[in-house]
C-alpha positions in Angstrom: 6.2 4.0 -17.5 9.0 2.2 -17.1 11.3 4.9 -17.5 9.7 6.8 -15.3 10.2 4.8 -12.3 13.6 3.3 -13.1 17.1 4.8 -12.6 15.9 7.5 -9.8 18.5 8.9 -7.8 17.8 11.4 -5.0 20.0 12.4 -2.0 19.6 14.4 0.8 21.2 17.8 2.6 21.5 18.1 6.4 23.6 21.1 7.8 25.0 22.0 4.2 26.3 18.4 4.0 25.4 16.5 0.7 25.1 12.8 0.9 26.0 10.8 -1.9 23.5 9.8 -4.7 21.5 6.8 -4.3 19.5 5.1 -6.5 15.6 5.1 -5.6 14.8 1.2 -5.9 11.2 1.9 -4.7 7.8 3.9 -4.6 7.2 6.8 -7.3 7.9 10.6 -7.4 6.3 12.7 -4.3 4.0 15.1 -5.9 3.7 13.1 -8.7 0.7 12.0 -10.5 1.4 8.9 -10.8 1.7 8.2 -6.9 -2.7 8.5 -6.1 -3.6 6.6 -9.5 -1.5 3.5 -8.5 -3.0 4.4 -4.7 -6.4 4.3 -5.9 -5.7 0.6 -7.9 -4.6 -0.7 -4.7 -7.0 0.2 -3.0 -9.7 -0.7 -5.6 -8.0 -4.3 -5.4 -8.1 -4.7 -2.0 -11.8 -4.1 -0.9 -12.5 -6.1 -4.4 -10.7 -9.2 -2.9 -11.6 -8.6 1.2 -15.2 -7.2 0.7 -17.1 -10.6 1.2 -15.2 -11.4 4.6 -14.8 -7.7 5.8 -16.4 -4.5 5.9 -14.1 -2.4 4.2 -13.5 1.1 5.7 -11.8 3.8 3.5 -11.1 7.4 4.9 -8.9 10.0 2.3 -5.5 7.9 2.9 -6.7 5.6 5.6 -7.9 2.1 4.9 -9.4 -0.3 7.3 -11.3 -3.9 7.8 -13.5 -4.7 10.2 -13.8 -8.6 11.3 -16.3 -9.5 13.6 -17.0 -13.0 15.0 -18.4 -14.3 18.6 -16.0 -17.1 18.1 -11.8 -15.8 18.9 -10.9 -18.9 16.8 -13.4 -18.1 14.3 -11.6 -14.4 14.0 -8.5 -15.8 14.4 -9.1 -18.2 11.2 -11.0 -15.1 9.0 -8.6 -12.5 10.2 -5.4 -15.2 9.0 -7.9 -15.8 5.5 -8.1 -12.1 5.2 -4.3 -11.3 5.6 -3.2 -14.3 2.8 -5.6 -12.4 0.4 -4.5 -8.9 0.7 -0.7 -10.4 -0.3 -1.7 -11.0 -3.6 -0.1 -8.5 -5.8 -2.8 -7.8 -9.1 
């Protein structure tokens, strides 16, 4: 796996001009299969760890939470909770 995500280089054309090649320090392959297995395992994490103070909504590439609370510094506090939780990398 490793070797498949390290030492990428890509570069770009734009009228016939080549850039230079630069190393690809981040995300996987477009296309790749790679890319919606790791999507889905984030995702799977997320509404694991956010499911019991949100309602998680998921739509094809889309993912929301919905907070609701009569109190604004109620929501303040549960949307500030929710938003320290989703930072935490699995």
């Amino acid at each position: 796996m490793k070797s498949y995500l390290r030492q990428r280089h890509q570069r770009v054309t734009l009228n016939n001009n080549w850039s230079s090649w630069k190393e690809v320090r981040h995300g996987v392959p477009q296309g790749s299969i790679l890319e919606p297995l790791l999507f889905l395992i984030y995702t799977n994490f997320l509404s694991k760890n956010v499911s019991d103070r949100t309602i998680p909504v998921f739509f094809a590439e889309d993912t929301s939470f919905i907070l609701t609370n009569c109190n604004a510094s109620e929501l303040s506090r549960k949307a500030n909770e929710v938003f320290n939780i989703t930072q935490i990398v699995p």
